[in-house]
N, C-alpha and C positions, 0 to 999 in steps of 0.2 A: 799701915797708912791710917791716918787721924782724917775724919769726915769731917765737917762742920757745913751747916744751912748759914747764908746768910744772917742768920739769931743764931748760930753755932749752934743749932739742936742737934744734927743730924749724927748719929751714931748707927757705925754701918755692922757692930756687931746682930743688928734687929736683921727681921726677915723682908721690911723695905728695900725697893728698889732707889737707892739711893747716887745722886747727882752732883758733883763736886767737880765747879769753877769751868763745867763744858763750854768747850767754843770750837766752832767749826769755819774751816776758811774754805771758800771754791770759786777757784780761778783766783788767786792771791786778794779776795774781798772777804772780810768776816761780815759771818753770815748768821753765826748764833757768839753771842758774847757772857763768856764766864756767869754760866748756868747752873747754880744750885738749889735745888728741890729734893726733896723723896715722894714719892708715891707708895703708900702705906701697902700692905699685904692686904688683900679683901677689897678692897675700895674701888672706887671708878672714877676715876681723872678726866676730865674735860679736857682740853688745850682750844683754848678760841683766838681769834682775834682776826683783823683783816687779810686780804694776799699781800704773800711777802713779809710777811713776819716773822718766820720760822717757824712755822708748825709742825709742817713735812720733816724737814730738816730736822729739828729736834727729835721728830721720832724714829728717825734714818740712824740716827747720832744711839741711839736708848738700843735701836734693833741690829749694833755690828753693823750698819750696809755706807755710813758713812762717818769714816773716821775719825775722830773729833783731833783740831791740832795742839790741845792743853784740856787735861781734867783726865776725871774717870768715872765708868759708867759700873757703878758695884751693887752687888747684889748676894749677900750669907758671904760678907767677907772677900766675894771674888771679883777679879776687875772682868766684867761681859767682851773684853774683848780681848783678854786673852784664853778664852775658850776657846775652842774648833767648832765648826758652826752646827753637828749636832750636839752637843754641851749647850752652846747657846740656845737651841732650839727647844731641849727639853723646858726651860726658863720661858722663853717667850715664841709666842707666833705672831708674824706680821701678817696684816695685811693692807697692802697698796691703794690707793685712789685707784688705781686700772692697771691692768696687764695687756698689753698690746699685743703680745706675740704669745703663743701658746703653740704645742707640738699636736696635731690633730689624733688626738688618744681618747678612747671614750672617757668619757663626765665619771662614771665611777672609778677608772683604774688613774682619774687627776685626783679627786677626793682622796682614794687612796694614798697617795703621796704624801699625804701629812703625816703617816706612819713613819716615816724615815728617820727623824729624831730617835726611833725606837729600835735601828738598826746599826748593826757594825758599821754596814757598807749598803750603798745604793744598790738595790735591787726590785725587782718586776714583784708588783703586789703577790700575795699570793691569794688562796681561793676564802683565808679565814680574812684577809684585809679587803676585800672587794668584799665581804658580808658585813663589815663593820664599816664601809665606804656606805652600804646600799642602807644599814639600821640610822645613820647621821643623815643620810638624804633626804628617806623618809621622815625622820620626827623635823624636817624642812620644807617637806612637801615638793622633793625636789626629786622622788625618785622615778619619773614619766625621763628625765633626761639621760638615765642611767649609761643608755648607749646610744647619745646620742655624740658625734664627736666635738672635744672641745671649744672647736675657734669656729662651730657652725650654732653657737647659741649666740641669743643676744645679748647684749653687753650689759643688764639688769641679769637674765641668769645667771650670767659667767663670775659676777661679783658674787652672787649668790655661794656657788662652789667654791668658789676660792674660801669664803668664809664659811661656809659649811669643814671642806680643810683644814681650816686653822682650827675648827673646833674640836678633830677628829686626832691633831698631834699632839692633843690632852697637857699643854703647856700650862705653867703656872700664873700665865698671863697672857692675856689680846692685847696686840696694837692694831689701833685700826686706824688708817686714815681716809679722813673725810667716805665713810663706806654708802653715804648716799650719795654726790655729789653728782656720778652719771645715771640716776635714775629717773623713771618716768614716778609720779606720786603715788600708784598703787605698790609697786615695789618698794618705794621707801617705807611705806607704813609697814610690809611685811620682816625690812631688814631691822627696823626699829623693833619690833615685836620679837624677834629673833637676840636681840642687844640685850630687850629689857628681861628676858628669860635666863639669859647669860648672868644678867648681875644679882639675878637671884641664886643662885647656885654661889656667890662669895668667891666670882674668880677675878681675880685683877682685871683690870680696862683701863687704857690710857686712848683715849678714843678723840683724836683730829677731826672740827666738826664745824660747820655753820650752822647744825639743828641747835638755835638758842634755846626756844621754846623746850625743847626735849633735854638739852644740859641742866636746865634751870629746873627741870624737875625729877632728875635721875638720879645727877653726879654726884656725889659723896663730896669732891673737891673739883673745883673751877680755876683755871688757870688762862690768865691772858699774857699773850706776847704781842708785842710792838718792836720793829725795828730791830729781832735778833736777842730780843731783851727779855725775862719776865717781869711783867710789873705787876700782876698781881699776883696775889693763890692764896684764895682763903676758900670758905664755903659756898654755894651756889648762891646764901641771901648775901654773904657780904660783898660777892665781887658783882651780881645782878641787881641789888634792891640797896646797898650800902657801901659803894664802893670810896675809897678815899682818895682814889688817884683819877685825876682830870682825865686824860688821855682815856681810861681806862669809861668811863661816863663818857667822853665826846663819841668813842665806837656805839656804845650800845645805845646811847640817842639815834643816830646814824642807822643804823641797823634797824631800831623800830620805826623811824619817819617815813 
């Protein structure tokens, strides 16, 4: 299968996570329209733009969890959705705006769970994964909740472990989406701190976000959608300080006023 970017760059022999002509429909309305990007090996991807643009979506569409109904989502040659979802898993970890529902299991043996990419079959942590749950908790500051049970933290920790989790199932990449958006402001500074740790270490991030301020000074690459669409993805100065497309300048007036 031949890739091509919109400038026909994309060449899916490289170690990019590479995007070709995705579109997603739900409930018979298209919802992301013939989407092609890559997101480089190493780097940290932005995706901005208002509600209902497809942000989410797009990274549902990248993480196996929602379909896409034309394109393909490739990566070292292989289409991400015809993996089995630990295959997929070893490649990437999601993480959700929220988890609503959770099985009441203590905070370390849920951390533990990101282990599972690393296993045949689902199974009960054992006592060296609940040590390697408790050594990610801690360098999070998060080991006081070890046993406390899941769905009895509040919705700032519980974000916490989840993404403590995904850092623990040692993927070659985070998605995160929007991972401030239910917090109170001392936790976002701590999640951001936690991000900005991450992208030193050189591990992919395609990270769903309102923190502009914090895109415009992180991300490698900045990406905005509108309407299901990309319209832009160049560098944080070109899409925040030099953008060429209207739409794309009318949000982030908007935004800063």
């Amino acid at each position: 299968m031949h890739l091509s970017t919109m400038d026909g760059s994309i060449d899916n022999s490289n170690d990019s996570l590479c995007l070709e002509e995705i579109s997603v429909e739900l409930n018979k309305r298209r919802i992301l329209c013939d989407i092609s990007c890559e997101f480089p090996t190493g780097e940290w991807t932005h995706i901005v733009g208002a509600n209902g643009a497809g942000k989410s979506t797009l990274l549902k569409a990248i993480a196996g969890i929602l379909p896409p109904c034309a394109g393909h989502v490739v990566y070292r040659g292989a289409d991400i959705w015809g993996l089995l979802p630990h295959e997929r898993a070893r490649i990437m970890a999601y993480v959700p705006q929220r988890i609503e529902a959770l099985p009441p299991i203590r905070a370390a043996s849920f951390v533990a769970q990101g282990l599972y990419a690393h296993r045949l079959a689902m199974q009960a942590p054992t006592t060296s994964d609940i040590d390697r749950a408790m050594s990610c908790m801690a360098s999070m500051k998060l080991e006081h909740l070890a046993n406390r049970s899941i769905d009895e933290v509040s919705g700032g920790e519980r974000q916490m472990l989840v993404l403590c989790s995904a850092i623990l199932q040692d993927a070659q990449m985070i998605l995160l989406d929007e991972p401030t958006s239910a917090l109170d402001p001392e936790m976002v500074g701590e999640v951001l701190s936690v991000m900005k740790a991450l992208a030193n270490t050189g591990l992919t991030m395609i990270v769903v976000t309102h923190e502009m301020q914090f895109a415009s000074e992180i991300s490698d690459r900045v990406i905005f959608m509108d309407g299901g669409y990309v319209i832009e993805n160049g560098t944080p100065d070109e899409v925040f300080n030099n953008s060429r497309n209207e739409r794309t300048r009318q949000f982030l007036e908007r935004y800063h006023s």
